[in-house]
C-alpha positions in Angstrom: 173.5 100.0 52.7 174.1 103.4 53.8 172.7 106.6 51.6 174.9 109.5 50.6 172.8 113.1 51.5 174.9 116.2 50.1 174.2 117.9 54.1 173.1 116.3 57.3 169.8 115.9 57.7 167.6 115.9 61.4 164.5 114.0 60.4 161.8 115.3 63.1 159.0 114.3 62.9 156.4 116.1 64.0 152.4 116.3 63.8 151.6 117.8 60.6 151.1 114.7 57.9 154.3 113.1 56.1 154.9 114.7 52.7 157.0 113.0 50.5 159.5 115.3 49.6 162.2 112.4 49.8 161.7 109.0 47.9 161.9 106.4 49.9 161.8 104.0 47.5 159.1 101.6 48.6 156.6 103.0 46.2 157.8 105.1 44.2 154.9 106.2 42.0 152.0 106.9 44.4 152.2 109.2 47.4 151.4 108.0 50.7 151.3 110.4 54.4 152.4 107.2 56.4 155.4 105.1 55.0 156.5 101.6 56.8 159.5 102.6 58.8 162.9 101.0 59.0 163.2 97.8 60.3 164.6 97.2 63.3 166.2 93.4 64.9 166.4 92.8 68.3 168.3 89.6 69.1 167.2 87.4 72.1 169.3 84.9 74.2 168.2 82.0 75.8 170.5 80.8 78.9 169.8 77.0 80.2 170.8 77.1 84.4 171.9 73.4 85.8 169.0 71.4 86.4 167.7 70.2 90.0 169.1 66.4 90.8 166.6 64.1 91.1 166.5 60.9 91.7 163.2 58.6 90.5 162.3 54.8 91.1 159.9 52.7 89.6 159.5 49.4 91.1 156.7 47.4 89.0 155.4 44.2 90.7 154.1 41.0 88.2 151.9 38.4 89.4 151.5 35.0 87.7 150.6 36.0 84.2 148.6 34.2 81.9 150.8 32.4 79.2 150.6 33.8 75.7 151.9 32.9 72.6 152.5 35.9 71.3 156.2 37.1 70.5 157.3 40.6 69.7 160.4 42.4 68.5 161.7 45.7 68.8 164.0 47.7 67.2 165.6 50.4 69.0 168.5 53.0 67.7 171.1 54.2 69.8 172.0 57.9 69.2 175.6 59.0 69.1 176.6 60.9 71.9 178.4 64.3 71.0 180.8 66.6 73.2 178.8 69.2 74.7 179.9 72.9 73.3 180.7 75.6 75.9 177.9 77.9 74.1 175.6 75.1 72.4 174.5 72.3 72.1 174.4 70.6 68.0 171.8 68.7 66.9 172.7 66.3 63.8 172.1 62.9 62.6 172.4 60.0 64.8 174.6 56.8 63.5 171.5 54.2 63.0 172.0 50.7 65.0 170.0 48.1 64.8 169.3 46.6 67.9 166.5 43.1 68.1 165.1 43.1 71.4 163.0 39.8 72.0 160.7 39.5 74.6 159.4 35.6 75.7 155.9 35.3 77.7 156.0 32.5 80.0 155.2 31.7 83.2 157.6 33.7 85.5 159.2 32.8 88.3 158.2 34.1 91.6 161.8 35.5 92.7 161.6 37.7 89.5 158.6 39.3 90.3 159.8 42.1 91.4 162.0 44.4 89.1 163.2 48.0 89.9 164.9 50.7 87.5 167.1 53.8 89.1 168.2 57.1 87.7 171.7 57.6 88.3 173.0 61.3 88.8 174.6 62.3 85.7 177.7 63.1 84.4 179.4 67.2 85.3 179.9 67.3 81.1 175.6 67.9 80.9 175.1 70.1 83.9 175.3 73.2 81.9 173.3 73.7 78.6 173.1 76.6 75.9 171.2 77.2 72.7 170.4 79.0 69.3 168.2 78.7 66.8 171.2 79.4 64.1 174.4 80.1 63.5 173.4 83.5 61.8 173.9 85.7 65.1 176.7 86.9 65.7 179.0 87.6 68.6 178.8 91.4 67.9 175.2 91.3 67.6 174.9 90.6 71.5 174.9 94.5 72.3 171.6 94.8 71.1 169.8 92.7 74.0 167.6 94.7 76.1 168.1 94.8 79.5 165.4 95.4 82.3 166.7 97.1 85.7 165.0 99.3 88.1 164.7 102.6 86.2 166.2 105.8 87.4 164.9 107.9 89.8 164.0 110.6 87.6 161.5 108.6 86.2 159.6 107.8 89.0 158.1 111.6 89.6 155.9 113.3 87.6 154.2 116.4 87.9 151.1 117.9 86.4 151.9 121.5 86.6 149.0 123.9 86.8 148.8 127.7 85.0 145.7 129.6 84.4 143.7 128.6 81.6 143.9 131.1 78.5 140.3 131.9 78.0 140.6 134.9 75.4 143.1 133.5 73.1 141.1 131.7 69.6 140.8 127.7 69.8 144.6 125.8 69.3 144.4 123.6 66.1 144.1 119.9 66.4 147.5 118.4 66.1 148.2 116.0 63.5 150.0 112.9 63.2 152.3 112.1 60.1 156.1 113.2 58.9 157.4 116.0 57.4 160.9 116.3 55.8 162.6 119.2 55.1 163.8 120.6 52.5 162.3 120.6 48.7 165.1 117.6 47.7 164.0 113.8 46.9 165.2 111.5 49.1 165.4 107.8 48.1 166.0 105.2 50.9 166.5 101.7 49.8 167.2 99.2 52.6 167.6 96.3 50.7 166.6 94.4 53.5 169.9 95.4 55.5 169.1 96.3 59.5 169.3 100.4 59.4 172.9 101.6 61.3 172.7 105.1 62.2 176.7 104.4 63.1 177.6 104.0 59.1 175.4 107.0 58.4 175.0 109.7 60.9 174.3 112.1 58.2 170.8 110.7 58.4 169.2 110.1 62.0 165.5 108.8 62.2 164.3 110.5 65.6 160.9 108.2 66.4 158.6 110.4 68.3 156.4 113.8 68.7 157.7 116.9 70.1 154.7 118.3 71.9 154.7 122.4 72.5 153.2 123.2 75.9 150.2 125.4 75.2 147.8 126.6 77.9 144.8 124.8 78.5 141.7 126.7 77.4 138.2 126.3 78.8 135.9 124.4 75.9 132.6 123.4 78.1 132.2 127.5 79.6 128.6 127.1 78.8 125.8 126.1 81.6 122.4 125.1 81.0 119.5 124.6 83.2 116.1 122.7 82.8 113.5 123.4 84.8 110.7 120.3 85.4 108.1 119.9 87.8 109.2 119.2 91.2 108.7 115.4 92.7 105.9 115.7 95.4 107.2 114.8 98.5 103.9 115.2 100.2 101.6 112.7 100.0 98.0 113.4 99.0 95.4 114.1 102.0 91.8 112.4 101.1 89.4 113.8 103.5 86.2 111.5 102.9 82.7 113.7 103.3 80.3 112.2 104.5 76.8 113.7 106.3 77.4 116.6 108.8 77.1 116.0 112.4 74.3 117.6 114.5 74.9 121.5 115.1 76.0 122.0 118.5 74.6 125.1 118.9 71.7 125.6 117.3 70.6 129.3 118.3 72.9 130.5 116.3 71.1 132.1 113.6 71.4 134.3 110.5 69.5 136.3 107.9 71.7 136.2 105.3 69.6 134.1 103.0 70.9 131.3 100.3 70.4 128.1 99.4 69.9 125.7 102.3 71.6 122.3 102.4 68.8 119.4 102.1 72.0 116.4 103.3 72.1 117.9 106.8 70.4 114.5 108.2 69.5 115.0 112.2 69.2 111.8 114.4 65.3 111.3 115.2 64.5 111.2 118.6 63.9 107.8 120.1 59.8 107.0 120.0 58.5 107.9 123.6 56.7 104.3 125.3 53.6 104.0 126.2 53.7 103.7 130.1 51.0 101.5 131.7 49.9 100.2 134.5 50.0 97.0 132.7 50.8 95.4 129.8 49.3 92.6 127.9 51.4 90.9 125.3 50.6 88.4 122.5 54.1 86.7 121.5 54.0 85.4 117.9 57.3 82.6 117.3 57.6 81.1 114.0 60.9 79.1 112.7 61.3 77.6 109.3 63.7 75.9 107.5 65.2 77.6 104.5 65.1 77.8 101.0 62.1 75.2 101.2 60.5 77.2 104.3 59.4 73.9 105.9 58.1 74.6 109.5 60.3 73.5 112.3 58.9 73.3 116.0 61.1 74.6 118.5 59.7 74.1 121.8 62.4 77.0 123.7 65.4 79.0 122.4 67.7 81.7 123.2 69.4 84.1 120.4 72.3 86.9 122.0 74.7 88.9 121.0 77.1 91.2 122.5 79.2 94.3 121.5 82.6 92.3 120.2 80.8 90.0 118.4 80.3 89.6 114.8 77.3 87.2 114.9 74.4 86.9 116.7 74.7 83.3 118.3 71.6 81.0 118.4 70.8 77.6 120.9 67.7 75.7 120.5 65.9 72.6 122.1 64.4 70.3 119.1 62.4 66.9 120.1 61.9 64.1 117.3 64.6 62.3 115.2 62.1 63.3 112.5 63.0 67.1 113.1 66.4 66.3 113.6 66.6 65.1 110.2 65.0 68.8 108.5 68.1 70.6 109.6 71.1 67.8 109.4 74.0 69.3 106.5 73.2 67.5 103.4 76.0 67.4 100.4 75.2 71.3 99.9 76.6 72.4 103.3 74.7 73.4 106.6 71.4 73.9 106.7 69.6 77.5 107.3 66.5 78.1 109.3 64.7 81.7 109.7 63.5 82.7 113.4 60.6 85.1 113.8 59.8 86.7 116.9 57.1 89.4 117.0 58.1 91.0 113.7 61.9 90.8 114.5 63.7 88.7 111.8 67.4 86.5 112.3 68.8 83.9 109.9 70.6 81.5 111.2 73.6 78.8 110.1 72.8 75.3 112.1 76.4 74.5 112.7 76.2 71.9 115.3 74.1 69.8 117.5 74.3 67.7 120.0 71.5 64.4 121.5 70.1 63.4 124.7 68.2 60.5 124.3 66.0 58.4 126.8 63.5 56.5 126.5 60.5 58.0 125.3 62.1 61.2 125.4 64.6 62.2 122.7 65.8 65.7 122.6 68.3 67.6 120.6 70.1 70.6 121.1 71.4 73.3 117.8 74.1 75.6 117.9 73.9 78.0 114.9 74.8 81.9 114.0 74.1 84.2 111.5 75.2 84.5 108.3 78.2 86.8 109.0 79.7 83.9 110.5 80.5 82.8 106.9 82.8 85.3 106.8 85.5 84.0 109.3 86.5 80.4 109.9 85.8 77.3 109.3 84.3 78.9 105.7 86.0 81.9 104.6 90.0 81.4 103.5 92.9 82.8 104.9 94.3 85.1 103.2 97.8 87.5 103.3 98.0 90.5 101.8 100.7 93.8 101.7 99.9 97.0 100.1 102.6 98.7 98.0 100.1 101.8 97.3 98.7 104.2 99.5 95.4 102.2 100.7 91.6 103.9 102.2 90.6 102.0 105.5 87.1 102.0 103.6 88.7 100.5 100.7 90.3 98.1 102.5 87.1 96.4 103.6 85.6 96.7 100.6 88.4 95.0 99.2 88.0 92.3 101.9 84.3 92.0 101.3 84.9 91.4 97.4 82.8 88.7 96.0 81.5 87.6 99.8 77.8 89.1 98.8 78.1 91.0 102.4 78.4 95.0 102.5 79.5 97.4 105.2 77.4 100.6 106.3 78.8 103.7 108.8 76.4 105.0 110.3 76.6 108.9 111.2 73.8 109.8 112.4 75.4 110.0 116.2 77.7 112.5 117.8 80.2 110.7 116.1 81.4 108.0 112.9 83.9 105.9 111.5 86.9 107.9 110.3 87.9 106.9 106.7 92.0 107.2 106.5 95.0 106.5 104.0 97.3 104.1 105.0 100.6 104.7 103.0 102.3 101.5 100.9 103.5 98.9 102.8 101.6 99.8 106.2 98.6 97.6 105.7 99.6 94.1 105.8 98.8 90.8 107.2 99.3 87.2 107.1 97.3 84.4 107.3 93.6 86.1 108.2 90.3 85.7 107.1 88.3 88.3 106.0 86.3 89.3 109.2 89.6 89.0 111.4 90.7 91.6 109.0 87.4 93.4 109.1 87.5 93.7 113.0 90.8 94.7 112.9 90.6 98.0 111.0 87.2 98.7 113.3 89.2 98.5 116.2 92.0 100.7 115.3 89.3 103.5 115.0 87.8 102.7 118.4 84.4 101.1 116.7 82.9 98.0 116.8 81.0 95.6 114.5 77.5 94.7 114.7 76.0 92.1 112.5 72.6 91.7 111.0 69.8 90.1 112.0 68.7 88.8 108.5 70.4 89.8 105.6 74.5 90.3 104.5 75.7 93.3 106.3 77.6 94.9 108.8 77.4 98.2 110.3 80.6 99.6 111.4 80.3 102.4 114.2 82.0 103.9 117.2 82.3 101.7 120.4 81.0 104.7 122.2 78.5 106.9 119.5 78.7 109.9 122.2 81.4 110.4 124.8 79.5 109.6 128.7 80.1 112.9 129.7 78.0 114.2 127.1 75.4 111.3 127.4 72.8 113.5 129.3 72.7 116.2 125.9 73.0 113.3 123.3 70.0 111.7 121.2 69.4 108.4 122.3 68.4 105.8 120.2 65.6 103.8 122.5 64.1 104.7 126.0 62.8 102.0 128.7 60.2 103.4 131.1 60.4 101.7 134.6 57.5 100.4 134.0 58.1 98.1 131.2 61.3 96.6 133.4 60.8 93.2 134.7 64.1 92.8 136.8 67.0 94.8 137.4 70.2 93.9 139.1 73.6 96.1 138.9 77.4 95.0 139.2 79.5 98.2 139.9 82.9 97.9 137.8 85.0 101.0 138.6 87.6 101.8 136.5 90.6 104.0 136.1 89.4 107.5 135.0 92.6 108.7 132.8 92.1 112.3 130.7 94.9 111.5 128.1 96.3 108.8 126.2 99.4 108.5 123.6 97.9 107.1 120.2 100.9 106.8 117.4 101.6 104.3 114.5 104.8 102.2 114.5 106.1 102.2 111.0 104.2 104.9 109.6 101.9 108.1 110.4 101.3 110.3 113.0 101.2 110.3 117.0 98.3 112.3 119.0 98.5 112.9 122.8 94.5 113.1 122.7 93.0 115.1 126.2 89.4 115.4 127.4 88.4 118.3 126.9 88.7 120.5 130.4 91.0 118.5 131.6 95.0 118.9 132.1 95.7 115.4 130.8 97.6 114.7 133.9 96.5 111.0 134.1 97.7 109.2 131.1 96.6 105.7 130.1 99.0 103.2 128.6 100.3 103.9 125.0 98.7 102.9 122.4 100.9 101.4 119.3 99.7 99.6 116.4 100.8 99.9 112.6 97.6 101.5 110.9 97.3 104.0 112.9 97.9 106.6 110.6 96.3 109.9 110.4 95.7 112.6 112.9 91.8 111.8 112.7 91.5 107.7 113.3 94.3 108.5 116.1 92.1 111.1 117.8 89.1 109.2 117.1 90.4 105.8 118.4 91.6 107.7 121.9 88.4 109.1 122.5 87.2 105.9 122.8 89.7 104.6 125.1 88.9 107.6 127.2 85.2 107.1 127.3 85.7 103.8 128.9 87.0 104.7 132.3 85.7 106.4 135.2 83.3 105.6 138.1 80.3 102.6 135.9 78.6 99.7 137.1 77.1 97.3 134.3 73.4 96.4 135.0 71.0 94.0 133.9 67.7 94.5 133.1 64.9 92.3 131.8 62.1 93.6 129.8 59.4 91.9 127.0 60.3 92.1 123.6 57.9 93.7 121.9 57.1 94.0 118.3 58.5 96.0 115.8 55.6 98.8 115.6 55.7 99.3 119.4 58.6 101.3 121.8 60.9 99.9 122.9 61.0 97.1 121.0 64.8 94.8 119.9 67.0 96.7 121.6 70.9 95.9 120.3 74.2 96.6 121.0 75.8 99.7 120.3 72.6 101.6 121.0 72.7 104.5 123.6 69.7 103.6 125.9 67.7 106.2 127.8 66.5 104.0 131.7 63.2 106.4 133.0 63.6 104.4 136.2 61.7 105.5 139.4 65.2 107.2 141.3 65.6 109.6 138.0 66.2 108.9 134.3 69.6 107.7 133.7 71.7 106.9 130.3 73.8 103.8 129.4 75.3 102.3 126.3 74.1 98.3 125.9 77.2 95.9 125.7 74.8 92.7 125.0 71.3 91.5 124.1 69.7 87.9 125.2 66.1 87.2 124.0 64.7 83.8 125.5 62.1 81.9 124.4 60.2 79.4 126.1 57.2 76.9 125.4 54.5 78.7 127.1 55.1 81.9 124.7 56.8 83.8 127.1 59.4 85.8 125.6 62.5 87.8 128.1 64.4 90.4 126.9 67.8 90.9 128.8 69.8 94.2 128.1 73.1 94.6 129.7 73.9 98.5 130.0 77.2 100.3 130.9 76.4 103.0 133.2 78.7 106.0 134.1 78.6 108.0 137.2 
């Protein structure tokens, strides 16, 4: 149905909303901006190619069957063939034929058991096959198909062309969608469900589509803003730990400009000064019980040592009677604990083994024990594994380690020299499968100090390997002074060793690296490198190099015996870690003591034995 307009009309539409100038008849009351375009009919065509030959058998195979009584009928219908069409193919109703198919179980005879059925090719007349749905297309209707080729090269290129952006003009206005019809006259399109032609009417062309103006761009996010927060802190934070001040190196430096004074300034004493005879008579007093019950255990000789990289003093005594064997045999609370007293000076110990000699009318034991520290490292304390992911004090650390052990840890500071405290960032301090001394131990000796143990209650002091460098022994405060007169035997091993004046102390995965020097020197003769993860900081680094300085150069160890007196009279226990002052008859000379061995026999007599590390 075509519509009579009294002057060709170019509908454009273009962004502004439809108004309904012309009716087109759908609704004819209301007003609407968006009206349901024409309808439009593509036809599709189907094309059937020759199928592939192919050939299929199916052989089935029947055994002796079972007989059953049992008859069935079928009935099939043959459909009618037709003559195939040169553009379809018709479907229509197929003459019905009855056809009775009987089919009689018995028992079948073995040359039949085999039956095969074969396709046969078929006939030229079906090789080619078309189809519609109906017979409403038409012939004519065929020049609507859409075909898909390779499109033209124009197509392919497009380009984005670029013009200065107009950034005085005012805004563009937003562009909107809808159609507009020209003109003021009504317009009434009625379809009547009939496919628009624009060939019957070209008076009236429906042009689908926007016409877009090219308009320069114009800047719409000119403005900038900046906030301004704190910075991230890329440096971490520095703890310096205070602790006592050292001793004034030079003290005649003075001033009058008055103030307050600081009372924490705590000055090493000076070691008590022996009485030097011409002979000295000693009253021993030995007494050994057995914890918590204090029962009195006799132990005819014993021998208690410790040395400078140990964590526990080490005890070995001789016991006679099965009787007394039995006071300190483990029991369903653990080992048993016994108390050693000799001349005032105090140990616990751990029994953790013994061992029999037996003979007849002799039966002797032997115990094996150590002090309580012991219970810190294995058999009794758990291993353990552990990673920081925060920035971690050494302190802190054994603290940590310590937690819920009842044991403590002290640093003195009262030498030339102390612990360091220092951070170890995340993820440097880690471990795996240590117990809480091994740990312990381990962050003394990255600072160069060592542990020693108490005699009788839970705690360990933590201090430099070397309180005062050697060269400077001969100015240092010592803590204990031996006159030759109070020196039973003495007998020296000389044990050079290399005398370097610089080592390389670093971390691995984190920190700092120090070339520490002796001071005067060049630091021309390095010692090996020292590497581990926690060292850290500038201070533990220096610290921990001084020590591996301090332990070369020209030395002999030597061994001297002296009593043990009591705790009220010089020189009394003398441990290790202490800086010893020798008045011996060649010249006064100082050492640092590596080990201590206080024996014990029946008669009362009780030996001393200090081994010292001398430097030349």
């Amino acid at each position: 149905m075509a519509y009579e307009i009294p002057s060709p009309i170019d509908f454009a539409f273009g962004l502004d909303a439809y108004e309904p100038a012309a009716d087109f008849g759908f609704y004819p009351t209301a007003k609407y901006a968006f009206v349901t375009p024409p309808s439009v009919i593509r036809f599709y065509q189907g094309h059937w190619q020759t199928g592939a030959n192919r050939q299929q058998k199916n052989t089935a195979v029947y055994s002796t069957s079972r007989p059953v009584s049992t008859s069935r009928s079928q009935s099939s219908q043959q459909a009618k063939p037709l003559e195939a069409a040169s553009f379809g193919l018709y479907w229509g109703d197929v003459t019905k034929k009855e056809v009775k198919v009987s089919f009689s179980h018995s028992m079948s005879q073995k040359k039949e058991a085999i039956s095969g059925d074969q396709w046969q090719h078929t006939g030229n007349r079906d090789s080619q096959r078309s189809q519609r749905w109906d017979q409403s297309i038409q012939a004519t209707d065929e020049k609507n198909r859409d075909h898909w080729n390779q499109p033209s090269n124009i197509d392919c290129d497009q380009s984005s062309p670029f013009r200065r952006v107009d950034e005085f003009s005012p805004p563009h206005q937003i562009d909107k969608f809808g159609y507009l019809i020209p003109g003021a006259s009504l317009l009434n399109f009625r379809f009547a469900g009939q496919p628009y032609s624009p060939e019957a009417t070209p008076a009236v062309y429906f042009r689908m589509g926007r016409r877009i103006e090219a308009k320069v761009i114009q800047p719409r996010d000119s403005k900038r803003s900046s906030i301004f927060q704190s910075n991230r802190a890329e440096d971490q934070p520095v703890i310096l730990p205070w602790g006592f001040g050292q001793k004034a190196k030079d003290e005649s430096v003075t001033g009058n400009y008055g103030g307050e004074t600081d009372p924490n300034i705590i000055v090493k004493p000076e070691p008590e000064q022996p009485e030097i005879r011409e002979s000295y008579l000693l009253m021993n007093i030995i007494t050994t019980v057995v914890l918590p019950a204090r029962t009195p255990l006799e132990l005819p000789s014993m021998e208690i040592s410790l040395d400078i990289d140990s964590f526990s003093w080490s005890f070995t005594g001789e016991l006679w009677g099965a009787s007394n064997i039995a006071l300190v045999e483990p029991d369903e609370n653990g080992p048993k604990q016994i108390e050693v007293d000799i001349n005032g000076w105090k140990w616990i110990f751990i029994i953790e083994r013994y061992s029999t000699n037996r003979r007849f009318g002799d039966e002797r034991y032997t115990l094996y024990g150590s002090s309580r520290t012991q219970l810190l490292a294995a058999p009794y304390a758990p291993q353990r594994s552990k990673s920081n992911s925060a920035n971690l004090n050494a302190k802190q650390a054994i603290t940590e380690e310590l937690a819920n052990t009842g044991f403590t840890a002290i640093y003195p500071d009262l030498n030339d020299y102390s612990t360091p405290d220092w951070i170890m960032p995340g993820g440097s301090f880690s471990y795996q499968n240590q117990t809480a001394m091994q740990v312990v131990a381990k962050i003394a000796t990255t600072a160069g100090s060592v542990i020693i143990p108490s005699r009788d209650n839970d705690q360990v002091s933590i201090q430099p390997r070397y309180p005062a460098s050697p060269w400077h022994w001969n100015t240092a405060t010592m803590d204990k002074i031996v006159p030759a007169s109070m020196v039973i035997s003495l007998s020296a091993n000389w044990r050079p060793e290399q005398a370097y004046n610089a080592v390389y102390v670093s971390g691995t995965n984190a920190g700092v690296a120090v070339n520490v020097k002796r001071t005067g020197s060049n630091g021309d003769n390095p010692a090996p490198d020292i590497l581990e993860d926690w060292l850290t900081e500038t201070q533990v680094n220096t610290e921990r190099g001084r020590n591996e300085l301090a332990k070369g150069g020209n030395q002999s160890i030597t061994t001297i015996e002296l009593p043990l007196t009591d705790t009220n009279t010089a020189p009394g226990l003398i441990e290790p870690g202490m800086l010893v002052e020798v008045q011996d008859i060649t010249g006064d000379w100082q050492a640092l003591c590596l080990a201590t061995s206080i024996s014990a026999s029946g008669v009362g007599t009780v030996i001393q034995s200090v081994d010292l590390e001398r430097h030349y």
